[in-house]
Backbone as CSV, one residue per row, in Angstrom:
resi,resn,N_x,N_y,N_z,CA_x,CA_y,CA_z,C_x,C_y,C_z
1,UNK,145.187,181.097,147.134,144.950,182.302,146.338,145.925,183.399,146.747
2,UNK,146.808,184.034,145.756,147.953,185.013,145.778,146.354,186.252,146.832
3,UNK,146.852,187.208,147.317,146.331,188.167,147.793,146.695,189.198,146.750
4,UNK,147.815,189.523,145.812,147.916,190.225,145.189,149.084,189.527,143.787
5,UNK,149.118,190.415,142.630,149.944,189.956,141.823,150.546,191.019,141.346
6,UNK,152.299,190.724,141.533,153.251,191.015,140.830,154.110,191.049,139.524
7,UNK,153.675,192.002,138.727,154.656,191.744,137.343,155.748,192.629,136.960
8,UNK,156.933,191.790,137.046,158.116,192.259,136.752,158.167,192.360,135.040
9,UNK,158.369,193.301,134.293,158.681,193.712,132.912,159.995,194.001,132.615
10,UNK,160.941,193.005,132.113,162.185,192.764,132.319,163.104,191.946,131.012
11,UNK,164.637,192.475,130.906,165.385,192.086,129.533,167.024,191.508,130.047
12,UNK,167.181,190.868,129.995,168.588,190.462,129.573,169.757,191.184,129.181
13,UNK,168.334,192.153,127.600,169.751,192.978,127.690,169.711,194.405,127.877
14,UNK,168.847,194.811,128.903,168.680,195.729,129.565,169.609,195.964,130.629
15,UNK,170.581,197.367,130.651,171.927,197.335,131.909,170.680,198.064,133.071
16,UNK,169.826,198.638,133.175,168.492,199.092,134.342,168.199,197.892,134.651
17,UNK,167.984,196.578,134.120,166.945,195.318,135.003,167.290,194.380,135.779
18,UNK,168.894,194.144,135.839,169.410,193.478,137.052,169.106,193.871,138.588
19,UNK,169.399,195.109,139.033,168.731,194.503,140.062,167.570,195.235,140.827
20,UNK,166.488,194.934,139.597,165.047,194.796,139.676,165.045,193.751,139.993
21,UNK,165.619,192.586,139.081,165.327,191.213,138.706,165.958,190.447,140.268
22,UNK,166.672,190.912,140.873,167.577,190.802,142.391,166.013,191.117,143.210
23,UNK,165.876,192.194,143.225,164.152,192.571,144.362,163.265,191.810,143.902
24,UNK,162.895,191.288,142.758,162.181,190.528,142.799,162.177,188.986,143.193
25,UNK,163.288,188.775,143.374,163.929,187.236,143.329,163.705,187.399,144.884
26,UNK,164.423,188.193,145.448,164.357,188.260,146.917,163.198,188.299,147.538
27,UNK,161.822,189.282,147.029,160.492,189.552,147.255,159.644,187.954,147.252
28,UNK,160.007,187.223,146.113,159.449,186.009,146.169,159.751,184.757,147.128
29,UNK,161.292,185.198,147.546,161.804,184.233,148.672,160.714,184.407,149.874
30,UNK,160.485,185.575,150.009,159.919,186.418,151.513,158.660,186.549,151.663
31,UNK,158.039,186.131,150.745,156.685,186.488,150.619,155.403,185.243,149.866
32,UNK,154.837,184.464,150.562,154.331,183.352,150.140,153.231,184.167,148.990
33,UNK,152.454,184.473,150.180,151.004,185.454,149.743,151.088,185.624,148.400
34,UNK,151.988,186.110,147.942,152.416,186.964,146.645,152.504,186.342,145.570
35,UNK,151.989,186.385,144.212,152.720,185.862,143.075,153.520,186.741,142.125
36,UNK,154.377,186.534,142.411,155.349,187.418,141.344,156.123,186.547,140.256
37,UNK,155.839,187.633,139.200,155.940,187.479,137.604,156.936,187.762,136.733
38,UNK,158.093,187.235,136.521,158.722,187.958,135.539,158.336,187.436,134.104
39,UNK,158.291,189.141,133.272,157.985,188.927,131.975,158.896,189.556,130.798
40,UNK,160.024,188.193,130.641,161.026,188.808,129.454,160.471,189.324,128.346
41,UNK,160.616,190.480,128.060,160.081,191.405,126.738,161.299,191.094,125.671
42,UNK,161.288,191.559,124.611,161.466,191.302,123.221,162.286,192.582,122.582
43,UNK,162.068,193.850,122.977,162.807,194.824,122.189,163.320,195.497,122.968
44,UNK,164.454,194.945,123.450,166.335,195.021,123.780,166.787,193.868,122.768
45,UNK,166.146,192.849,122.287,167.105,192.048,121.882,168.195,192.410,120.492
46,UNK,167.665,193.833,119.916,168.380,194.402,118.937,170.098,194.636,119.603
47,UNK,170.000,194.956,120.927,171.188,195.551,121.322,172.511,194.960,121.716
48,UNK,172.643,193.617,121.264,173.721,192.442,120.553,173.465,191.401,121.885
49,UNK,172.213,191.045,122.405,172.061,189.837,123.270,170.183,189.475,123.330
50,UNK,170.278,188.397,122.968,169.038,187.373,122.728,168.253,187.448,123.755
51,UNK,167.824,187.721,124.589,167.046,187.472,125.688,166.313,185.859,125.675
52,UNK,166.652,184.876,125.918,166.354,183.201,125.711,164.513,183.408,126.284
53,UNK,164.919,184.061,127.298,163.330,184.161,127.702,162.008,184.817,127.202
54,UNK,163.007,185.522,126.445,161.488,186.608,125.825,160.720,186.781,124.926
55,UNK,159.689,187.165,124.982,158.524,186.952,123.933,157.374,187.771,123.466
56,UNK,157.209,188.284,122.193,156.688,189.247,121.610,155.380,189.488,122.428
57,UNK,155.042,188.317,122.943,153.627,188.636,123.582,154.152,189.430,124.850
58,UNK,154.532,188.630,125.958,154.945,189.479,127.071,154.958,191.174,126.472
59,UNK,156.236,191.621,125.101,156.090,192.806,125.267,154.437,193.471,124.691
60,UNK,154.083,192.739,124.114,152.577,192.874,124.028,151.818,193.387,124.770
61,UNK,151.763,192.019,126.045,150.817,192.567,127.243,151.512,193.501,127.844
62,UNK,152.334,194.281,127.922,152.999,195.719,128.346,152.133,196.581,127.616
63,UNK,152.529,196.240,126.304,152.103,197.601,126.066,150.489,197.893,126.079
64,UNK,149.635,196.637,126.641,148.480,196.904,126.368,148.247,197.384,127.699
65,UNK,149.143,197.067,128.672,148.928,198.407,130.115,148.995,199.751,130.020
66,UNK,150.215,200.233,129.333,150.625,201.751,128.773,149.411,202.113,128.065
67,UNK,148.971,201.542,126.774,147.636,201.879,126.289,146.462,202.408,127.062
68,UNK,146.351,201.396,128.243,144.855,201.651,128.951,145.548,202.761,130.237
69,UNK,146.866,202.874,130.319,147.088,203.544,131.295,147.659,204.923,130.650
70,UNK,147.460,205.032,129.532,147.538,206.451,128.733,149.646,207.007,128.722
71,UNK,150.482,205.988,128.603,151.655,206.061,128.893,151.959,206.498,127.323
72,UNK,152.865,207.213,127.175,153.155,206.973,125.818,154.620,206.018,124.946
73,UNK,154.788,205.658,126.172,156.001,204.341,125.778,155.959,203.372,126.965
74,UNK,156.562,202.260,126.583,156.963,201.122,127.460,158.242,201.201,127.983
75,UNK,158.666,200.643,128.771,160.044,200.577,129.411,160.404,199.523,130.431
76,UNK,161.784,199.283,130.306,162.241,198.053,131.583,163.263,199.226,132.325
77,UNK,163.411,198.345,133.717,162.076,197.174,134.040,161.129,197.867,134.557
78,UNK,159.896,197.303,134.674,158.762,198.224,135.091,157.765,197.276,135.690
79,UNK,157.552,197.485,137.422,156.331,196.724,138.150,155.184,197.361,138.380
80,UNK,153.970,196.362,137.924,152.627,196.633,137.930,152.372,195.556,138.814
81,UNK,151.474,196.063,139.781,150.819,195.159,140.663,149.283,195.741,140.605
82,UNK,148.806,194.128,140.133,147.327,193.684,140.109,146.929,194.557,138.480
83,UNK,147.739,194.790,137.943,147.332,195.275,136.533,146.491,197.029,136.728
84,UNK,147.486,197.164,137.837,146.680,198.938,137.855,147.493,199.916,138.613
85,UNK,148.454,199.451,139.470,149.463,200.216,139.976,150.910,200.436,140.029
86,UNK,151.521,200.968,139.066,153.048,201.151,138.479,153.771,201.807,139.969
87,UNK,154.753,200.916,140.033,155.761,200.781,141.226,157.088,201.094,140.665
88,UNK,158.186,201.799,141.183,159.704,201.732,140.439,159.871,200.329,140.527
89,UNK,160.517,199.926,140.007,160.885,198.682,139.932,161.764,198.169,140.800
90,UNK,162.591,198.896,141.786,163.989,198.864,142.474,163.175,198.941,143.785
91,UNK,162.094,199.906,144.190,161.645,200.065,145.202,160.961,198.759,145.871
92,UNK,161.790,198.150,146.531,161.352,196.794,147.474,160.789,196.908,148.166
93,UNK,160.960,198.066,149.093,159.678,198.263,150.750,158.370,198.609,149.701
94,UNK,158.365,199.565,148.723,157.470,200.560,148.340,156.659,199.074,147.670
95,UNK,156.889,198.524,146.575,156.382,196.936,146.330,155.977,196.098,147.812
96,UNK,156.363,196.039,148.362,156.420,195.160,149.818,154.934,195.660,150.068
97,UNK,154.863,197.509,150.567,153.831,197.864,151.364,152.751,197.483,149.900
98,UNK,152.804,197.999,148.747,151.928,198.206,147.968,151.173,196.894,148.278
99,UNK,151.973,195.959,147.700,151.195,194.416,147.936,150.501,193.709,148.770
100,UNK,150.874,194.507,150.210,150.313,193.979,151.242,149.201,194.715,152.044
101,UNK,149.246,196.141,151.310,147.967,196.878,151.804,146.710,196.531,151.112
102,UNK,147.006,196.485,149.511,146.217,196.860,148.464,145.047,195.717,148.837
103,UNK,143.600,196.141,148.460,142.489,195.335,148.756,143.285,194.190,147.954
104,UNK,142.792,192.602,148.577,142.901,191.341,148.070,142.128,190.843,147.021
105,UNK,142.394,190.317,146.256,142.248,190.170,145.116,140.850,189.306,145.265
106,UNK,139.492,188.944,144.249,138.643,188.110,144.533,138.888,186.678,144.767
107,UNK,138.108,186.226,145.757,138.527,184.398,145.804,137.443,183.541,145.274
108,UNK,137.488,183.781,143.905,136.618,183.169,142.728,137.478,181.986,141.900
109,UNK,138.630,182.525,142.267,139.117,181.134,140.875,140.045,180.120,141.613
110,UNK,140.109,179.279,140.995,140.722,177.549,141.540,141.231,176.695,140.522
111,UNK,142.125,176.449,140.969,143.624,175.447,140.077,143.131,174.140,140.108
112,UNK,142.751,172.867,139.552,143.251,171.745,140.105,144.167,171.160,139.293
113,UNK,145.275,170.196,139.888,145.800,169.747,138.699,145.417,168.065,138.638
114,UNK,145.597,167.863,137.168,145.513,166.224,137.453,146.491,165.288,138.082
115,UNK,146.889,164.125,138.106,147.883,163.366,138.764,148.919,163.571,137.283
116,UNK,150.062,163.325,137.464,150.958,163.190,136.419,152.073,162.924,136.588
117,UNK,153.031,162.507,135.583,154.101,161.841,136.029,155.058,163.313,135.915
118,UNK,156.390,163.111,137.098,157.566,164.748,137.252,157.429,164.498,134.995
119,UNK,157.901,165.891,135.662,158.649,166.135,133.861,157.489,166.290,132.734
120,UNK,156.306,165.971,133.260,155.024,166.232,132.305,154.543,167.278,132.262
121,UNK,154.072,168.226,130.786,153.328,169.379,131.247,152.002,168.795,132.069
122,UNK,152.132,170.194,132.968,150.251,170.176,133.709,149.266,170.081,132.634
123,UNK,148.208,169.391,133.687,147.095,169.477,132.895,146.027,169.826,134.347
124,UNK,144.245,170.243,134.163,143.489,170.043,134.490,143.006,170.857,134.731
125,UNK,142.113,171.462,135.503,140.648,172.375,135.494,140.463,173.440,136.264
126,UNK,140.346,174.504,135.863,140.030,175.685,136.671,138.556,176.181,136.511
127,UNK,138.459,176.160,137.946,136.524,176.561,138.420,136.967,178.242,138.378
128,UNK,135.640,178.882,137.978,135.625,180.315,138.230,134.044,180.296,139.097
129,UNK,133.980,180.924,139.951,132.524,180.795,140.874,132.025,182.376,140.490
130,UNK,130.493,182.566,139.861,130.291,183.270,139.891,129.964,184.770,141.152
131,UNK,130.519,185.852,140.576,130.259,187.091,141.632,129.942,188.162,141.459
132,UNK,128.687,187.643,141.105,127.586,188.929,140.407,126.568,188.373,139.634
133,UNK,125.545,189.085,138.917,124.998,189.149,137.513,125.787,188.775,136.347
134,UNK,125.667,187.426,136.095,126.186,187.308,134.437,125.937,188.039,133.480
135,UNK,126.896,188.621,132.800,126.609,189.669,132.063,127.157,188.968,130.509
136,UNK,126.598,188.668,129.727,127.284,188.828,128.028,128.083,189.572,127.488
137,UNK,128.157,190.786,128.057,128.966,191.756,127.110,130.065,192.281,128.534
138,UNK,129.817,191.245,129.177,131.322,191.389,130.689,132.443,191.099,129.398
139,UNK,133.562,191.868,129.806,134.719,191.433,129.239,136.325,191.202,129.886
140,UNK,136.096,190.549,131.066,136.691,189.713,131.640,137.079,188.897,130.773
141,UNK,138.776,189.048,131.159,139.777,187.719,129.994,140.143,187.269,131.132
142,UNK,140.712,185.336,130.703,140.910,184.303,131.548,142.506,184.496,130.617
143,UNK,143.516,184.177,132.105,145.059,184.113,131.167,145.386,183.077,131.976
144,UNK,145.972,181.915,131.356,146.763,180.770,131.949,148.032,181.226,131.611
145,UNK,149.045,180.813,132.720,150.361,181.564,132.963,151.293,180.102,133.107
146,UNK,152.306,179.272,132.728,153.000,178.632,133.055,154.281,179.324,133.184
147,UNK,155.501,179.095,134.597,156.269,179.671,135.130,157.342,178.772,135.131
148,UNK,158.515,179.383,135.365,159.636,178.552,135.956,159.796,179.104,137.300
149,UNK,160.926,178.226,137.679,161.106,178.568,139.438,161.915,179.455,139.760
150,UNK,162.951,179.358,138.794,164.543,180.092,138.667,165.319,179.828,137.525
151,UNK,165.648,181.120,137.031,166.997,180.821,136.195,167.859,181.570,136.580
152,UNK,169.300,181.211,136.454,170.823,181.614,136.643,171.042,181.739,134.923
153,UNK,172.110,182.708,134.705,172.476,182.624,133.147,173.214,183.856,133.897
154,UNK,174.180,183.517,132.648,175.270,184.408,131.951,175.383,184.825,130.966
155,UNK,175.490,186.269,130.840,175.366,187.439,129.947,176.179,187.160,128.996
156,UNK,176.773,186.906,127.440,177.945,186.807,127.148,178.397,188.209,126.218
157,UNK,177.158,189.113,125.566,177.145,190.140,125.036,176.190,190.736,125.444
158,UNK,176.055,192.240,124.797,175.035,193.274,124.883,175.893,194.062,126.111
159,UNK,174.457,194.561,127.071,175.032,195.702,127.671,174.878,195.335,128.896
160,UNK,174.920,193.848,129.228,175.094,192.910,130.727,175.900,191.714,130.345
161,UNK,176.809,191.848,129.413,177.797,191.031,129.076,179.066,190.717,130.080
162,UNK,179.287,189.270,130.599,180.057,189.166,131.742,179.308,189.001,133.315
163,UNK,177.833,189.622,133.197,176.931,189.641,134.255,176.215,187.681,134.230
164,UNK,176.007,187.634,135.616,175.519,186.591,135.617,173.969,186.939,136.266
165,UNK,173.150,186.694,135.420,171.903,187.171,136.129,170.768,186.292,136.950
166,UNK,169.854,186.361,137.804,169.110,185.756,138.445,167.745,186.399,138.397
167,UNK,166.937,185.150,137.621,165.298,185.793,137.750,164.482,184.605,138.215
168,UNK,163.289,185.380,138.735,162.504,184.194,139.682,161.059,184.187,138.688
169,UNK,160.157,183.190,139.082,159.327,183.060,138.069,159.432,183.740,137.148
170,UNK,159.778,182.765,136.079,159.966,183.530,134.971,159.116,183.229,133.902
171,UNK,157.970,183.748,133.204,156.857,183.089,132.555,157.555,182.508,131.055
172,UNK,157.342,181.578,130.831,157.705,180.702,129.880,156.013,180.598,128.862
173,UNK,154.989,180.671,129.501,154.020,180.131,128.571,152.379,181.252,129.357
174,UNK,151.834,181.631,128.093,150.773,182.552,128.821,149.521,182.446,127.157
175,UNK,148.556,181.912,127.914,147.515,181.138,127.082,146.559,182.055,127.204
176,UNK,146.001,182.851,126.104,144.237,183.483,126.444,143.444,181.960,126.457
177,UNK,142.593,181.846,127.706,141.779,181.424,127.183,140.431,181.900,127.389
178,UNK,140.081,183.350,127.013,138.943,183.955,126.439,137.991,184.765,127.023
179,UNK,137.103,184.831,127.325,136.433,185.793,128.123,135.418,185.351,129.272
180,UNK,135.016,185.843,129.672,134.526,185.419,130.987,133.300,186.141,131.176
181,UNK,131.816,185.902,131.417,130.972,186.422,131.691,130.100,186.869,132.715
182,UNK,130.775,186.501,134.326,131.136,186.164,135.540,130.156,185.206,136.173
183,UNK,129.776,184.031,135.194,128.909,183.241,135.751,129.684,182.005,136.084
184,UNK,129.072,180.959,136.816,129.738,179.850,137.153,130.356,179.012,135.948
185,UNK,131.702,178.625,135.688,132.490,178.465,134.750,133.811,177.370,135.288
186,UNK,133.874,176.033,133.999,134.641,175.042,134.421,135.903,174.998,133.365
187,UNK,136.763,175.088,133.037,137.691,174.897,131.402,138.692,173.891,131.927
188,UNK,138.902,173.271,131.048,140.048,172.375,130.886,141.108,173.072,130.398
189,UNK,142.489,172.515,130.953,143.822,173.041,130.530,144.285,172.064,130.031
190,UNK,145.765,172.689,129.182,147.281,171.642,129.075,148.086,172.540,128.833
191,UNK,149.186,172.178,129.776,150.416,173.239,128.966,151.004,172.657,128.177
192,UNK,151.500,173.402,127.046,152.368,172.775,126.230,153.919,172.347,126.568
193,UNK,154.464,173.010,127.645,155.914,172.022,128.012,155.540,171.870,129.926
194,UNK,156.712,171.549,130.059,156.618,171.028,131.490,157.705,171.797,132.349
195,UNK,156.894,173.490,132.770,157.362,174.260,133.649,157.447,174.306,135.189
196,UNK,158.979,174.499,135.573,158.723,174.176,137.473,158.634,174.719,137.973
197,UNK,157.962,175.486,138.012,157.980,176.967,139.046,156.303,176.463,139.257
198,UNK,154.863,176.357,138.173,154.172,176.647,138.657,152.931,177.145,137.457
199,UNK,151.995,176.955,137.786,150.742,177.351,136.548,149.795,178.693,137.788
200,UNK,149.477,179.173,137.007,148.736,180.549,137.920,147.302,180.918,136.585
201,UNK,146.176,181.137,136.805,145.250,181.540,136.240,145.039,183.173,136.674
202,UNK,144.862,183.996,135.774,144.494,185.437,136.176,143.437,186.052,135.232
203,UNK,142.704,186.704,136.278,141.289,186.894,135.784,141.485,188.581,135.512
204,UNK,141.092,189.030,134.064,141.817,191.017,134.089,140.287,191.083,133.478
205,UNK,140.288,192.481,133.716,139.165,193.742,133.074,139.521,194.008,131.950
206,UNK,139.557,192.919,130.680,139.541,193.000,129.494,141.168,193.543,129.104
207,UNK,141.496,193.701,127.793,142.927,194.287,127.745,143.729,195.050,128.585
208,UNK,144.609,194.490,129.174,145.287,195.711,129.794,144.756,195.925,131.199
209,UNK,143.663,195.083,131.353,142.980,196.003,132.697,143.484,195.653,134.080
210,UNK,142.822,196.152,135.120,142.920,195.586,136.638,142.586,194.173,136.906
211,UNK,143.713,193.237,137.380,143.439,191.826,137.880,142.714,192.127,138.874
212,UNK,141.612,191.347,138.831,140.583,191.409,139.519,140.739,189.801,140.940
213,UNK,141.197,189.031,139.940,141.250,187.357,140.812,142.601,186.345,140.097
214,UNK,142.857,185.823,141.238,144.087,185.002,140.764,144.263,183.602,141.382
215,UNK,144.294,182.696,140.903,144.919,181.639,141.815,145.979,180.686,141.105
216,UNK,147.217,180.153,142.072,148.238,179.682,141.596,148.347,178.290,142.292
217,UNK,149.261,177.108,142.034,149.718,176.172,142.127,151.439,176.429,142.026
218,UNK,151.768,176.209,142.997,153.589,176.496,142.749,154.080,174.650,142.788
219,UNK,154.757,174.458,142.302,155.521,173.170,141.494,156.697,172.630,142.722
């Protein structure tokens, strides 16, 4: 179980997110405990380079932080840790201490995977153990996260054109699967491709809210 979680909010063709995307790469070398997230967003790609990684949802779940966190715009790159505390993005010690002070996250949820052959998406079951009063109208969302380990790429346009960039988990695939009532709870998974970095389950306070519990499997 991560003790805390890291999300990097990050573009390609953003000239600010290189080296965010450098502290974070480095932060993940150094730091087991930790799960850190990069999440290619979607609107830089007007500014003449594709971002391969990014996806309307990622900028989605941004903006549904700004929403609950009363921001009146989004921006790269931008780190939230545990879905409640905005960090500069460049600041490595200031991320470092945040992550390692901040209360630990609940140790309610659990990965298993099934047996499978390399090169297959994951499959198999995540337990949630109840911690509290089941409530019906709890609105706890369950997010399945599939990751990569690393990508290298080269910029060929926009406004990191000629740059060769480096990002570390980089989310490729992020599944609602639905709400949570905090009682004892079993779901079956599958990812749809076959990511190497790693599958991570994260448990939030409804849209936008504070990750409350996390647990990962790294590949």
């Amino acid at each position: 179980m991560p003790r805390a979680v890291v999300e990097l909010y990050t573009s390609q063709g953003c000239n600010s997110c290189p080296p965010a995307d450098r502290v974070l790469y480095e932060l993940n070398q150094e730091h087991s405990d930790v799960l850190f997230l990069s999440y290619h967003v979607d609107y830089w790609n007007y500014l003449g380079w594709t971002d391969p990684f990014s996806d309307e949802r990622y900028s989605a779940r941004q903006r549904d932080y700004a929403n609950r966190m009363r921001e009146r715009y989004v921006y790269t790159p931008q780190v939230i840790i545990n879905g409640d505390e905005v960090i500069r993005a460049t600041a490595k010690g200031r991320i470092e201490s945040a992550s390692s002070t901040i209360a630990p996250l609940d140790d309610i949820a659990d990965i298993t995977l099934n047996p499978a052959n390399p090169g297959q998406p994951a499959t198999g079951t995540i337990t949630l153990s109840a911690n509290g009063k089941p409530s019906p109208n709890r609105a706890s969302q369950i997010w399945l996260i599939g990751f990569d380990r690393e990508h290298q790429r080269d910029v060929l346009s926009g406004e990191n054109a000629g740059k060769r960039l480096v990002h570390a988990n980089v989310v490729r695939e992020m599944v609602n699967l639905g709400n949570w009532d905090g009682s004892n709870k079993q779901l079956s998974f599958a990812m749809h491709d076959a990511w190497n970095g790693g599958v991570a389950v994260l448990v939030q306070d409804g849209r936008g809210g504070p990750i409350t519990a996390a647990s990962m499997i790294r590949f």
